[in-house]
N, C-alpha and C positions, 0 to 999 in steps of 0.2 A: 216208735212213732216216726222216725224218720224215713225208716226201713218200707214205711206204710203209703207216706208223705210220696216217695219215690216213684214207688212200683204205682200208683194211680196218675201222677204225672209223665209217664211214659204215652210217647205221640198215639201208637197205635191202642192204647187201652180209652187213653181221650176220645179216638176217633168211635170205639165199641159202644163207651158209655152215650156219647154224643147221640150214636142213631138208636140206641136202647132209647134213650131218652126219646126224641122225637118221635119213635112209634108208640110209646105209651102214649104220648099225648095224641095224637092221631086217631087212633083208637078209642082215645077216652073224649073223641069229636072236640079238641082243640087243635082245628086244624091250622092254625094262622100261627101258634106258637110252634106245633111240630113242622112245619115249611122252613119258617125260621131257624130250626136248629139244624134242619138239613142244608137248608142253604151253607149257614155257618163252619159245619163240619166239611162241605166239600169245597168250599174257599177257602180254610185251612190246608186241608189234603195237597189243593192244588198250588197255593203258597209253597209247602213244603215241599214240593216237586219242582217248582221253578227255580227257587230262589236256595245257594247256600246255609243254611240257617245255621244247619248243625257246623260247618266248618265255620262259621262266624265265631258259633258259640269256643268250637273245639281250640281255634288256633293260638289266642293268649295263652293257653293255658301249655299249651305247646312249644311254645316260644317263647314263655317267661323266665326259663333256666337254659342256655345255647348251648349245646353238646361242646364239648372242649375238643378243640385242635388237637393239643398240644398236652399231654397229658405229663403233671407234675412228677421227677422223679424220685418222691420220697413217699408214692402211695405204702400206704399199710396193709391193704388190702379192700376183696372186694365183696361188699354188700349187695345183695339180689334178691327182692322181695316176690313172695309168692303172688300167683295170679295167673301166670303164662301153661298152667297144666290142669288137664282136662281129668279130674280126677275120679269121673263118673264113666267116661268111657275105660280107662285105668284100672276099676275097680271092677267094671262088670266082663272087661273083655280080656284083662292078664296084659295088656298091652301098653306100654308107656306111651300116653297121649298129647300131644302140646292141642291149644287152644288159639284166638288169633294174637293172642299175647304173650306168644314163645317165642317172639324175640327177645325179652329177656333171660331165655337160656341160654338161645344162642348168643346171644353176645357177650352170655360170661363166660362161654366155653372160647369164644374166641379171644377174647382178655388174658384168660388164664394162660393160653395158649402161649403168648405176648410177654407173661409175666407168670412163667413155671412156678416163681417162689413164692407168692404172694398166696396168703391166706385168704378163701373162699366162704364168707358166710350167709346160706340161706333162710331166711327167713318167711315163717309162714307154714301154717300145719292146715286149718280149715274145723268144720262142724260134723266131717263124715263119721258113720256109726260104725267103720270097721280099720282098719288098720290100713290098708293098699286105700280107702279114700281120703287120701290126705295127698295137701299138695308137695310136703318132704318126702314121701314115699314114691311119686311120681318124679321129683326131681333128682334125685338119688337114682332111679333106672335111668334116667337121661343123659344125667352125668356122665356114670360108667360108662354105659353105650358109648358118650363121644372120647373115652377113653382121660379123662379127667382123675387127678392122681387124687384118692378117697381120703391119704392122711392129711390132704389142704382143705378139704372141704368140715363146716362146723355148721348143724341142724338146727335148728330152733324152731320146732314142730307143734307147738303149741298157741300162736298167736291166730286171731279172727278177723285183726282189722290192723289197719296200718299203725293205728295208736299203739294198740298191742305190739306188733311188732317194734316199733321203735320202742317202748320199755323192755323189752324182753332181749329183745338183740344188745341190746347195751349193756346188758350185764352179761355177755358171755366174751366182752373183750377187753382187756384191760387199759392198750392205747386204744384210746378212739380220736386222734387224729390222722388224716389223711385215708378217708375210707371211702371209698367210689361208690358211690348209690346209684345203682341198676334197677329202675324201675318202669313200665311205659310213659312217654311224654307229657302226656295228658294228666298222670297222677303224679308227677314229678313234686308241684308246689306243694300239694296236701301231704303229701311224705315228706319232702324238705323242711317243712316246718312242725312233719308233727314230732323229727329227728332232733330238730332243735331245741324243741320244748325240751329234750331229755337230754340238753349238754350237749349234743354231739351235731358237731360243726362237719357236715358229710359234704364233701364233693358231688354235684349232683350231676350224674350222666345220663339222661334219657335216652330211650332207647322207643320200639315200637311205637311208632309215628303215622298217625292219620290222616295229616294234612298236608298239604304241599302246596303248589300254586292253587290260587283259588278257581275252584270252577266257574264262576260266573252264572249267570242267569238262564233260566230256559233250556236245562238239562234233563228235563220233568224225567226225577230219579227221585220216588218219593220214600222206599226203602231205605236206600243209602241215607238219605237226608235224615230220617225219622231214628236210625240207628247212630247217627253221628249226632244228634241231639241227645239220645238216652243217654250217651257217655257223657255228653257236657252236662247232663241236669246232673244224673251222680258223681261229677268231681266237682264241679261248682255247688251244688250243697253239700257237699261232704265238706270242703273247702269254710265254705260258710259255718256251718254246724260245728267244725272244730275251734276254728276262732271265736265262736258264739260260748261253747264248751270250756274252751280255757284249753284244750286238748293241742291247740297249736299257740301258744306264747308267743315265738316270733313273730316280730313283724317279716312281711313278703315283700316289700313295697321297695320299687327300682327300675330299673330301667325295664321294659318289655320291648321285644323285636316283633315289628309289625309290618306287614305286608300291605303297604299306602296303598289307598283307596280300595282294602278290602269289606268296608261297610261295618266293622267289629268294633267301631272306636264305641258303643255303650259295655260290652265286656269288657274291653280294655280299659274303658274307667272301672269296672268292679275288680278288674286286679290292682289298679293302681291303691284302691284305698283294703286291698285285702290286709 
């Protein structure tokens, strides 16, 4: 249901249905309501080209956990959820593929790097029907590639969604304090709490970042805009849906780092009471 909720709430399907719609009506000589729904869709369109929407939506969520300076020196090791691998190109071309969310590899290889002794566990296998499509399949030839020692690294190839992985990942370690969570910024909160639900007090280190300063107005990039929306509808509901679910326990609620007078202060209230 949500999965459904989702994928119809994406800008550019709105924008499909929107002039589907209007040419039925057009057609069916309701010419003053199909006007109307065209108007509407290209006043949206054009909204979303001028105006940062999607970085309004994206940046709370971005900034509600601050990457740490200063990293504590009694880590245990480090957690890295799947996402960052492209396991369809992987699977059909023999070729280990990142996706735009492989900065979470790279940054665990550059951790490891940092920290030769510390134990490596990935998280995250995926729905694929063969064996190479899977996201441990594809992060396992990455690894190696950057020359990453295989006896630190520990698989948990089985999970679909971040709930799943945080039950699953948690029973394959026996301390779970002090464990760095590698995941993109934006999914940071939804995984920090859906980690917590299950006991486990993770250090949260975001990583792959979409926001920075804010763009401002009148950039008419309605691409960019419409794809940096999609990510905030699916972490803000997934967000939502967990909390709703029982699937994230924790409260989130604390300080968020905000970029004054970036227009975001109605998100920034929905994290405030996430």
């Amino acid at each position: 249901m949500t999965s459904l909720l989702e994928w119809i709430l994406q800008p550019d399907r709105i924008v499909l249905f929107g002039l589907a719609m209007a040419t039925a009506f057009l057609v069916s000589g309701w010419f003053v309501a199909g006007r109307r729904i065209v108007y509407s869709v290209f006043a949206g369109i054009l909204f979303l080209s001028l105006a940062p929407v999607g970085e309004w939506a994206v940046s709370p969520l971005e900034n509600r956990f601050p990457r740490p300076t200063d990293l504590p020196t009694d880590i245990s090791g480090i957690l890295v959820l799947a996402g960052g691998e492209d396991t369809g190109i992987t699977d059909s071309r023999g070729v280990a593929s990142l996706n735009g969310a492989g900065d979470r590899l790279v940054e665990t290889a550059i951790l490891a790097r940092a920290y030769p002794d510390l134990p490596i566990l990935f998280s995250g296998g995926g729905v694929g029907t063969s064996e190479s499509d899977n996201h441990a399949f594809t992060a396992r030839l990455i690894f190696s590639g950057l020359g990453l020692d295989s006896t630190k690294i520990i698989y948990e190839d089985e999970s679909r969604t971040t709930a799943e992985s945080a039950e699953l990942a948690r029973k394959l370690v026996s301390d779970d304090s002090g464990w760095l969570l590698l995941t993109s910024a934006s999914h940071i909160p939804r995984a920090v709490g859906a980690f917590r639900a299950q006991g486990w007090d993770v250090i949260a280190f975001p990583v792959d970042y979409h926001t920075g300063h804010m763009s401002g107005w009148g950039r008419f990039k309605f691409l960019h805009s419409a794809g940096m929306l999609s990510i905030a509808i699916h972490e803000w509901g997934g967000l939502i849906w967990y909390r709703l679910s029982g699937v994230s326990l924790q409260s989130l609620k604390g300080k968020t780092v905000l970029d004054v007078g970036s227009g975001n202060g109605y998100f920034t209230y929905l994290m405030a009471i996430s």
